[in-house]
LOTOR-19229 format. One record per atom (N, C-alpha, C): x, y, z; atom name; residue in three letters; residue number from 1. Coordinates in steps of 0.02 Angstrom, whole numbers, plus 32768, in hexadecimal, padded with zeros to 4 digits. Each point is the difference from the previous one (the first is absolute). Layout:
u|v|w|atom|rest|nr
X|Y|Z|CA|ALA|NUM
...
END
This chain:
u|v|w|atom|rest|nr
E15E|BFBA|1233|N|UNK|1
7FED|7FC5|8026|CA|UNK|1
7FDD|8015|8040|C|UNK|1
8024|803F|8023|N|UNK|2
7FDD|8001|8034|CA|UNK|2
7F98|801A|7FFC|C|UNK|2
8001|8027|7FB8|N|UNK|3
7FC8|8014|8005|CA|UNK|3
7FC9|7FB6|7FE8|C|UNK|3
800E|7FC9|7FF4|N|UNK|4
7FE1|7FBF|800D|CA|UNK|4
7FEF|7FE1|804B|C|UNK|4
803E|8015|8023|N|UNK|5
7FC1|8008|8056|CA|UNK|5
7FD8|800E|7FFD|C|UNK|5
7FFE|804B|7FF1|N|UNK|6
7FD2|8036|8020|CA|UNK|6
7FB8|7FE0|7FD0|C|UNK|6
8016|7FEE|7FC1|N|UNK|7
7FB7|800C|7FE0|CA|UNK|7
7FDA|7FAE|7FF8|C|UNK|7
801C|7FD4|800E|N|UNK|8
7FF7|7FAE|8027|CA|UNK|8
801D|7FCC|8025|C|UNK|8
7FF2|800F|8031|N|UNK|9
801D|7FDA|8037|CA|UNK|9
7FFB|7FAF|7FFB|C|UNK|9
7FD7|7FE6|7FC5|N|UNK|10
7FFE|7FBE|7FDA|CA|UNK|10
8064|8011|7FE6|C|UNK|10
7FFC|8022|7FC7|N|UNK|11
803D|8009|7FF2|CA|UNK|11
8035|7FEF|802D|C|UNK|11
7FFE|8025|8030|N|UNK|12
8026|8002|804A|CA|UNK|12
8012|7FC6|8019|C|UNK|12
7FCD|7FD6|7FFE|N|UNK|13
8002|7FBA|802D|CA|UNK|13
8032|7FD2|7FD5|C|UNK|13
7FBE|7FF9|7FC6|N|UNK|14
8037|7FF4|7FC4|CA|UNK|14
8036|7FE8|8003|C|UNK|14
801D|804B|7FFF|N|UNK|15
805F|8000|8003|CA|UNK|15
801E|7FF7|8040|C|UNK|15
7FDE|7FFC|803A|N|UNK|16
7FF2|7FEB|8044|CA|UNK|16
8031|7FE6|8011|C|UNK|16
8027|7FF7|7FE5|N|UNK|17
804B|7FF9|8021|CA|UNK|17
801A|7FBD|802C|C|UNK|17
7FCA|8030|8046|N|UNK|18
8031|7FBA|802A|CA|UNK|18
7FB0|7FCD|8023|C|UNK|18
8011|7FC3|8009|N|UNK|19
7FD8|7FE2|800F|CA|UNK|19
8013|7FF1|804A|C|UNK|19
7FED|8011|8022|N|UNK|20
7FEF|8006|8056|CA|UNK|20
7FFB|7FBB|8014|C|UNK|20
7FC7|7FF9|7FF9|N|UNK|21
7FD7|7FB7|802A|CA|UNK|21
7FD7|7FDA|7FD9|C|UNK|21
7FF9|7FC7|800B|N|UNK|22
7FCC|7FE1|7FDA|CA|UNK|22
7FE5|7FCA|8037|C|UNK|22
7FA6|8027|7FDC|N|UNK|23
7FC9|7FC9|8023|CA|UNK|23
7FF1|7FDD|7FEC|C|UNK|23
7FD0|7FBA|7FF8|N|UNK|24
7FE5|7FEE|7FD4|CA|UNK|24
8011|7FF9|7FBC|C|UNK|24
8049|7FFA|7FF5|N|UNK|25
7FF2|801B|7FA0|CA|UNK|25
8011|803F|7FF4|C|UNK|25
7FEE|802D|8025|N|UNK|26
8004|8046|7FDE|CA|UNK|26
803E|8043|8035|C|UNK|26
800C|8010|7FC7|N|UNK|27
804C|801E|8030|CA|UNK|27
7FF1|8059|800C|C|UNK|27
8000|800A|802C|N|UNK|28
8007|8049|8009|CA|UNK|28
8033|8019|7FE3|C|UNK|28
7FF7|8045|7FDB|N|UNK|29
803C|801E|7FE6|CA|UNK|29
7FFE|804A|801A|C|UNK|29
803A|801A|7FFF|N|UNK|30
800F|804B|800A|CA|UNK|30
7FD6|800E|7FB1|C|UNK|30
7FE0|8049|802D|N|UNK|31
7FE9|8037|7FB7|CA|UNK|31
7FBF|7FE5|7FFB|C|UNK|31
7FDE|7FD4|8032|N|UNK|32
7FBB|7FF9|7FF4|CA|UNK|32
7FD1|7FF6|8031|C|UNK|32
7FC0|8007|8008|N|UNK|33
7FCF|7FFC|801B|CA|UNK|33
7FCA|7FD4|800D|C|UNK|33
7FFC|7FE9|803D|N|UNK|34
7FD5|7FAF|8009|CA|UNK|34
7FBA|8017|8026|C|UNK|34
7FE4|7FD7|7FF3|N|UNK|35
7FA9|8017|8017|CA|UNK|35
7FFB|7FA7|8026|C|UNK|35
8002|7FE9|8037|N|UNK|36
8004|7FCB|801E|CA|UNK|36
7FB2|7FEC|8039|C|UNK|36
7FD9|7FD4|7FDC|N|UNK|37
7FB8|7FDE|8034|CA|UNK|37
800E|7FFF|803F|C|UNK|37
8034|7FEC|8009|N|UNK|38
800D|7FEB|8061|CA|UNK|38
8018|8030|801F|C|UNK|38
7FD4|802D|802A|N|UNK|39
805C|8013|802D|CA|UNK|39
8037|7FC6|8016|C|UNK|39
7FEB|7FBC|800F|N|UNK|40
804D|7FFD|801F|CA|UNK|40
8015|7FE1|7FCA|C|UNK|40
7FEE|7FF5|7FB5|N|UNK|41
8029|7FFC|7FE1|CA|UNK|41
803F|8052|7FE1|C|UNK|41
7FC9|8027|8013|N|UNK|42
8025|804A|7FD7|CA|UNK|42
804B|7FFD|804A|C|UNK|42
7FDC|7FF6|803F|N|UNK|43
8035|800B|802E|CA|UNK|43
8042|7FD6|8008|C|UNK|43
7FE4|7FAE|8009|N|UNK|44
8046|7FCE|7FDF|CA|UNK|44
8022|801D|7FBF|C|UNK|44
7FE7|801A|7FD5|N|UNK|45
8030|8010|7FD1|CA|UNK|45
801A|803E|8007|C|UNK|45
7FE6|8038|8033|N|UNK|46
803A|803C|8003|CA|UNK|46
8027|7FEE|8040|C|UNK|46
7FFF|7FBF|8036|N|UNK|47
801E|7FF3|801D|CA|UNK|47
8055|7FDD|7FCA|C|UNK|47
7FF1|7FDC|7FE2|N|UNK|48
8029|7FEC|7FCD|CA|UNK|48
801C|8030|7FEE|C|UNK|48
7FDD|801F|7FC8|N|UNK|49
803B|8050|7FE7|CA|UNK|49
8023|801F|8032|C|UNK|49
7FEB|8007|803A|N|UNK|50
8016|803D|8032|CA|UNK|50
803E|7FE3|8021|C|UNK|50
7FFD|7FC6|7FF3|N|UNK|51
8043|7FD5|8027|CA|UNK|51
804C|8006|7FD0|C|UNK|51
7FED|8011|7FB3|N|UNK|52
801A|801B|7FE0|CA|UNK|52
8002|8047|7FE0|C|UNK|52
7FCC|8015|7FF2|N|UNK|53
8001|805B|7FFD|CA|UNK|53
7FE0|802A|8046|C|UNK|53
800B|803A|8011|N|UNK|54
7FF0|802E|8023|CA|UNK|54
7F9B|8002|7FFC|C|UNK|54
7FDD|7FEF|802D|N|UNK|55
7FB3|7FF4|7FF1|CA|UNK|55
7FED|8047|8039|C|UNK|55
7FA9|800A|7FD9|N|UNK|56
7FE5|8021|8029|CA|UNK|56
7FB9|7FF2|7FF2|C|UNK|56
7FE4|7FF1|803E|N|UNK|57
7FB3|7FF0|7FFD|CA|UNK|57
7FD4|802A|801D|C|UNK|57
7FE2|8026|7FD5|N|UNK|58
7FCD|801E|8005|CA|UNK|58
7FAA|7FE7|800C|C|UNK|58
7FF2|7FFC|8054|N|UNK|59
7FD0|7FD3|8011|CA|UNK|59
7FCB|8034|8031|C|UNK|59
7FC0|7FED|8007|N|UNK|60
7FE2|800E|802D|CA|UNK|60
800E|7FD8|8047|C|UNK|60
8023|7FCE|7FF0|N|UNK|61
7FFF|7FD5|8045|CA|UNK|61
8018|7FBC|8005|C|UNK|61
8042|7FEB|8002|N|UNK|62
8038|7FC9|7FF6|CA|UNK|62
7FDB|7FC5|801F|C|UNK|62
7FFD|7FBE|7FD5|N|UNK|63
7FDA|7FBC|8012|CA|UNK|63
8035|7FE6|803D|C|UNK|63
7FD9|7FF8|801D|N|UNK|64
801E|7FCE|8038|CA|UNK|64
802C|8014|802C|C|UNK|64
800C|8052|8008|N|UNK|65
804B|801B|802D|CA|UNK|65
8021|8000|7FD7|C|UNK|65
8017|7FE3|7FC7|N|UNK|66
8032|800F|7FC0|CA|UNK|66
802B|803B|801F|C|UNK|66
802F|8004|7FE7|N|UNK|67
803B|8045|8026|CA|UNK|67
802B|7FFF|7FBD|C|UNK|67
8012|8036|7FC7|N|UNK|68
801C|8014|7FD2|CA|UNK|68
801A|803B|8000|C|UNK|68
8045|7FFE|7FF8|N|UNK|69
802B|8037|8005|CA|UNK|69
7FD6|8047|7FED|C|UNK|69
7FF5|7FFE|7FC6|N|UNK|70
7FCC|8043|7FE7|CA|UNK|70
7FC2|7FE7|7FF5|C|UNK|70
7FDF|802A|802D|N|UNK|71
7FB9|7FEF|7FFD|CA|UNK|71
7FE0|8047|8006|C|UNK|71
7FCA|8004|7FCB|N|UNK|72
7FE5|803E|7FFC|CA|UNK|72
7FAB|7FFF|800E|C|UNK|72
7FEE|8016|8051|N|UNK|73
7FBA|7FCB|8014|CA|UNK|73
7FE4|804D|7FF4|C|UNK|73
7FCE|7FF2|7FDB|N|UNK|74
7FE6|804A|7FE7|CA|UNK|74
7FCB|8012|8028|C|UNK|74
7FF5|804B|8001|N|UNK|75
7FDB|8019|803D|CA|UNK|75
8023|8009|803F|C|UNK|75
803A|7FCC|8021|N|UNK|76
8012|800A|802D|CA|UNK|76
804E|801C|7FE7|C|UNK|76
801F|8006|7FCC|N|UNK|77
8042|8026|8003|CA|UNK|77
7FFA|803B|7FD8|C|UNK|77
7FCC|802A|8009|N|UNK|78
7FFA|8031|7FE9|CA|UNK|78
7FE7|800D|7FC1|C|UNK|78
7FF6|7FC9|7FD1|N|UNK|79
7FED|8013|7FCA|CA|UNK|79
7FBF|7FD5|7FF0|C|UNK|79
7FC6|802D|7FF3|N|UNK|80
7FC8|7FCF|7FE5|CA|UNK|80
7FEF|7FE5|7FC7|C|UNK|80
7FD4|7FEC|7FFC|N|UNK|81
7FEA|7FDE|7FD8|CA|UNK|81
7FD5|802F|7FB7|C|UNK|81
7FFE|8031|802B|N|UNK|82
7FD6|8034|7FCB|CA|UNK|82
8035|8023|7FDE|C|UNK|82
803C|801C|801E|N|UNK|83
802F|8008|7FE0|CA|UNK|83
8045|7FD6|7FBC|C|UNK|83
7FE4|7FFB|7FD4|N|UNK|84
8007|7FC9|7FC7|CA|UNK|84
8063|8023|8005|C|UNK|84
7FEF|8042|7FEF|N|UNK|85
8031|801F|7FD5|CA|UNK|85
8039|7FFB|803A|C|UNK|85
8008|800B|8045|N|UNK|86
8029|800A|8019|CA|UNK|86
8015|7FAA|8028|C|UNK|86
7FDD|7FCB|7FE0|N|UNK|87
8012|7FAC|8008|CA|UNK|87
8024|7FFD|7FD0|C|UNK|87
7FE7|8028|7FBA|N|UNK|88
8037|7FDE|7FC1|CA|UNK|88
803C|802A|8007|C|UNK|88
8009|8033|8039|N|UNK|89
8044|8027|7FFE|CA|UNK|89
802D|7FDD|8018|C|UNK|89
7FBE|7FE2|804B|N|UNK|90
8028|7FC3|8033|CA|UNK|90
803A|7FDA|7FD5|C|UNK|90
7FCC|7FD8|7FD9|N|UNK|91
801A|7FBF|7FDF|CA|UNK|91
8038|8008|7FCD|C|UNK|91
7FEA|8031|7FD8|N|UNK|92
8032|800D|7FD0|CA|UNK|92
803E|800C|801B|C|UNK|92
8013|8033|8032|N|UNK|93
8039|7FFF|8031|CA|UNK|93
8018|7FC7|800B|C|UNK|93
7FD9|7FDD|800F|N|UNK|94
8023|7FB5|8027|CA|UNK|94
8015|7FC2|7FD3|C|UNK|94
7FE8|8013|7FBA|N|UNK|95
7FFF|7FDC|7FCB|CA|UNK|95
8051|801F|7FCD|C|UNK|95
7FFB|8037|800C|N|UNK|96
8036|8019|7FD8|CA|UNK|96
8056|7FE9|8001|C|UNK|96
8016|7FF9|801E|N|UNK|97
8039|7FC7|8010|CA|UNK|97
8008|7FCA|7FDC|C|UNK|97
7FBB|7FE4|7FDA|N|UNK|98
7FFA|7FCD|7FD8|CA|UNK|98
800F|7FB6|802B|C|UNK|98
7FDB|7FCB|7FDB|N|UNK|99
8004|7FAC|802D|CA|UNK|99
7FE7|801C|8033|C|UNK|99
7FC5|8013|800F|N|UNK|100
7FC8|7FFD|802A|CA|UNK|100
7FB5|7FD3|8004|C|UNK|100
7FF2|7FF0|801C|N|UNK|101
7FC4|7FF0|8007|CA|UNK|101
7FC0|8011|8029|C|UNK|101
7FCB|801B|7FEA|N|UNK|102
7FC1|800D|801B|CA|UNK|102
7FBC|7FCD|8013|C|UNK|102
8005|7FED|8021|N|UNK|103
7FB1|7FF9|8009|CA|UNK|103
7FCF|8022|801D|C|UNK|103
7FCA|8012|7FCD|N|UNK|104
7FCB|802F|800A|CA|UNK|104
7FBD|7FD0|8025|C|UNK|104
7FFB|8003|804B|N|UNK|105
7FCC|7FD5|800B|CA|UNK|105
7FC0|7FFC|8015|C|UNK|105
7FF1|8066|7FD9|N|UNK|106
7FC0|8013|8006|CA|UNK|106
7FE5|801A|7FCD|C|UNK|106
7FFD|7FEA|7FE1|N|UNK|107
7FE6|8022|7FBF|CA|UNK|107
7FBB|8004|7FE0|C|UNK|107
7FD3|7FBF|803C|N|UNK|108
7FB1|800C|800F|CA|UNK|108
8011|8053|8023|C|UNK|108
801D|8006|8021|N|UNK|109
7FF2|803C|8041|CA|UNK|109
8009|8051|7FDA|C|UNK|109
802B|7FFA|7FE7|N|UNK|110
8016|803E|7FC5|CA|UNK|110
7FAF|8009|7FD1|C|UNK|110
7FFE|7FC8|7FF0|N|UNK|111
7FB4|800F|7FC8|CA|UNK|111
7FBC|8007|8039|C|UNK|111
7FF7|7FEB|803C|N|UNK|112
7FD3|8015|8023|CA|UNK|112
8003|8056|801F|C|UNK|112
8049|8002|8008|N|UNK|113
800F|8044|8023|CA|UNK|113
8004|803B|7FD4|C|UNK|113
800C|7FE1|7FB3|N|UNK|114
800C|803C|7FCB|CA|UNK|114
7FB2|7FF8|7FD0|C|UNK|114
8018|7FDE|7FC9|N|UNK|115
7FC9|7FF5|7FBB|CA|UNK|115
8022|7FB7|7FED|C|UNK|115
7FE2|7FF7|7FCF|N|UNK|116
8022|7FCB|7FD9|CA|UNK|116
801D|8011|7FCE|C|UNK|116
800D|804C|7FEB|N|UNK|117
8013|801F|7FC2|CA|UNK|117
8040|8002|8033|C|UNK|117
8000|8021|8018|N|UNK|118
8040|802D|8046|CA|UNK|118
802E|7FCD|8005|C|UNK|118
7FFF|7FD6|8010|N|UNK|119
800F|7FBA|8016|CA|UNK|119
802B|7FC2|7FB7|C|UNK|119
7FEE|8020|7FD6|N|UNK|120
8003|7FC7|7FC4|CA|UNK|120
8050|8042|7FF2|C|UNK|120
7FDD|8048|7FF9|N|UNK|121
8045|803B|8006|CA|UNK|121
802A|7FF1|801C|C|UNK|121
7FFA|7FFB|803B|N|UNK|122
802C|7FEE|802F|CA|UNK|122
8044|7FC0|7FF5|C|UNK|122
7FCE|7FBE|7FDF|N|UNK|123
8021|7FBF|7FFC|CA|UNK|123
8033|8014|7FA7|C|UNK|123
7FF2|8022|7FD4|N|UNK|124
8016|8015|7FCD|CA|UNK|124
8035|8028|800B|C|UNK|124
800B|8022|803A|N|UNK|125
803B|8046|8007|CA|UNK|125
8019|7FAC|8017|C|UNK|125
7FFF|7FE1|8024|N|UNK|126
8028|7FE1|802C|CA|UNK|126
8013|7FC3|7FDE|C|UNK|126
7FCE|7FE8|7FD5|N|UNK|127
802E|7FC6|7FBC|CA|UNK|127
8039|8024|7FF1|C|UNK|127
7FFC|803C|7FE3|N|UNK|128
8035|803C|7FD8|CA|UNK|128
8045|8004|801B|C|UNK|128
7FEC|8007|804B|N|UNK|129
8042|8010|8027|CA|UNK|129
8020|7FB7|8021|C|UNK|129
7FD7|7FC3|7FF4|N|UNK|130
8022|7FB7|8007|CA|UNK|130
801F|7FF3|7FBB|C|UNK|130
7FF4|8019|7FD1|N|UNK|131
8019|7FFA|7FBB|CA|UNK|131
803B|7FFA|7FF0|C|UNK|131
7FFE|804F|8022|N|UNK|132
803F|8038|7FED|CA|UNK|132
802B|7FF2|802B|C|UNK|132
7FF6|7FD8|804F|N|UNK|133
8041|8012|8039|CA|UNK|133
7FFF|7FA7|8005|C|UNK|133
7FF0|7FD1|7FDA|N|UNK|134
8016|7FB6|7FFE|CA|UNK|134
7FF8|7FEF|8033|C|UNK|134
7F9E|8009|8011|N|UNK|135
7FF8|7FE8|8051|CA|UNK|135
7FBF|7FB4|7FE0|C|UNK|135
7FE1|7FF8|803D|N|UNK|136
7FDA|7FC8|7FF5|CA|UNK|136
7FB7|802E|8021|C|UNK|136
7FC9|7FF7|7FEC|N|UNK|137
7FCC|8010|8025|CA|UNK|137
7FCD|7FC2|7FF6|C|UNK|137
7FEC|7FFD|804D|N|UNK|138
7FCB|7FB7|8014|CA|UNK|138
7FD8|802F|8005|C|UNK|138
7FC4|7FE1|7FF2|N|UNK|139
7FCB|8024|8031|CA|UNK|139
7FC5|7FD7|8003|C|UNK|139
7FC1|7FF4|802C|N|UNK|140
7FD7|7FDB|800E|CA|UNK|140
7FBD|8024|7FF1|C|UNK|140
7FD3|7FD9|7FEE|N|UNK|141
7FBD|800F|7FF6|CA|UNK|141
7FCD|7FEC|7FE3|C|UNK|141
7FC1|7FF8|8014|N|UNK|142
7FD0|7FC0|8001|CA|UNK|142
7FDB|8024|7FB2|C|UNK|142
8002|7FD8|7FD1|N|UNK|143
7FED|8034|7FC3|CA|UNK|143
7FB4|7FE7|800C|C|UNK|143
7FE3|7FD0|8034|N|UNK|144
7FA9|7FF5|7FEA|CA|UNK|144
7FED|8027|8026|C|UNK|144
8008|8034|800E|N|UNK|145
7FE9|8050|802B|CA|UNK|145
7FD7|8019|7FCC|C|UNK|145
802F|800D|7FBB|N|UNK|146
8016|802C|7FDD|CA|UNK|146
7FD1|8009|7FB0|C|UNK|146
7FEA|800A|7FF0|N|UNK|147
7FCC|7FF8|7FB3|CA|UNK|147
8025|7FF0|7FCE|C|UNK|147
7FED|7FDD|7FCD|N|UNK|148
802F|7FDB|7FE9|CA|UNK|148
8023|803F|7FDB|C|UNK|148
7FF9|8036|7FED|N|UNK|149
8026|803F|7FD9|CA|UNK|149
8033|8010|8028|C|UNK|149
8000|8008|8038|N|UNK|150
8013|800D|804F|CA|UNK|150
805A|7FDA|8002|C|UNK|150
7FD9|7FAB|7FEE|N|UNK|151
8029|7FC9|7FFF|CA|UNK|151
8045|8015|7FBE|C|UNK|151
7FC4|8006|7FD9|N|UNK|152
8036|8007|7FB5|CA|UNK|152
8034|803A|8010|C|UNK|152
7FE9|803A|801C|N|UNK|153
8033|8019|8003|CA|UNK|153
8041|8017|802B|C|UNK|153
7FD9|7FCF|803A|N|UNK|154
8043|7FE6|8035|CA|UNK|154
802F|7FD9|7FD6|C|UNK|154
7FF1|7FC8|7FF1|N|UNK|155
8033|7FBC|7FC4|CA|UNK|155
8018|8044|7FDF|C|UNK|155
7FF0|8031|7FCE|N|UNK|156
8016|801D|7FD9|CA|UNK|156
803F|8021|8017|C|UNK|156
7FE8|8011|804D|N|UNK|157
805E|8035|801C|CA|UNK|157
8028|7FC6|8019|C|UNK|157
7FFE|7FAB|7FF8|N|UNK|158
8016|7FD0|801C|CA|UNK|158
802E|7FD4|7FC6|C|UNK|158
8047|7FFD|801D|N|UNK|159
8028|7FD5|7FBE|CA|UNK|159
7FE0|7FB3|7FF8|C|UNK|159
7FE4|7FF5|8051|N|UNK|160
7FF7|7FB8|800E|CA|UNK|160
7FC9|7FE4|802A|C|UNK|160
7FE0|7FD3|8008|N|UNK|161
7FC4|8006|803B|CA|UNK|161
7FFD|7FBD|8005|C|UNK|161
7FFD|7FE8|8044|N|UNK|162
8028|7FC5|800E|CA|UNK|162
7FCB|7FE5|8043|C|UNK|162
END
C-alpha cells in the first residue's frame, strides 16, 4: 500500500483519509495536493487548516501584515529560491510529524528563479512527501503565464485545482 503513494498521489488522495475543510463543495483532504486561482483564497483556506493542523507558509511576502506562527519568507531566512533541494529538506522536516499543512505561495518565483523543468521536480518530491507524512499542500499560481504544455503539466502533479 505504501508503494501506491509513492507511485500516485491521485491514489493517495483517493484514500485521503481525512477531510479537513470544505469550500465551496469541495473538501480538502490529508495526502493531497491543491493548485488554487486566488491567493486569498489558497490563504483563507490554510488559515482554516492551521487552526486545526500545525501550518507553514512558504511566501515571498505575507498579504496585508498577516503574522503566522511558521512562516518561511524566502530569501530572507536563509534559504533561496534557487536552492530547490535544501526547501524540500525544509518542508519535509516540518511535514514529517504528519497532520500538517503547507502552503506554497511562490511557485511563479521557483520557475522564474530555477526552469520550469526544476520547478515541476521540485513540486513532485514534495506531492511524494505530502503523500507519505498525511500533510495537505496548497499552493498558488496563475497557469495563463504558462503554455498550455506548461499548464498540463502543473494539473498533472495536482490532486485538485480549484
Amino acid at each position: 500500500m505504501l508503494h501506491a503513494y509513492l507511485i500516485a498521489g491521485v491514489v493517495a488522495c483517493a484514500l485521503g483519509v481525512k477531510a479537513l475543510y470544505r469550500r465551496n463543495g469541495k473538501e480538502f483532504r490529508t495526502r493531497c495536493t491543491y493548485l488554487l486561482r486566488k491567493k486569498k483564497t489558497a490563504f483563507d483556506a490554510f488559515e482554516k487548516l492551521a487552526s486545526r493542523y500545525e501550518g507553514l507558509c512558504v511566501t515571498r511576502a505575507l498579504p496585508n501584515g498577516e503574522e503566522y506562527k511558521n512562516t518561511l519568507l524566502l530569501d530572507e531566512n536563509g534559504i533561496s529560491a534557487h536552492d530547490l533541494e535544501k526547501l524540500l529538506h525544509f518542508i519535509s522536516g516540518f511535514i514529517k510529524p504528519g497532520n500538517r499543512v503547507v502552503l506554497l505561495d511562490c511557485m511563479d518565483h521557483f520557475i522564474r528563479e530555477n526552469n520550469f523543468e526544476e520547478a515541476v521536480k521540485f513540486l513532485h518530491s514534495l506531492k511524494d512527501q505530502v503523500a507519505l507524512n498525511e500533510a495537505i499542500l496548497l499552493t498558488t499560481l496563475d497557469l495563463s503565464v504558462l503554455s498550455k504544455r506548461e499548464q498540463c503539466l502543473i494539473k498533472q502533479e495536482m490532486d485538485e485545482f480549484m
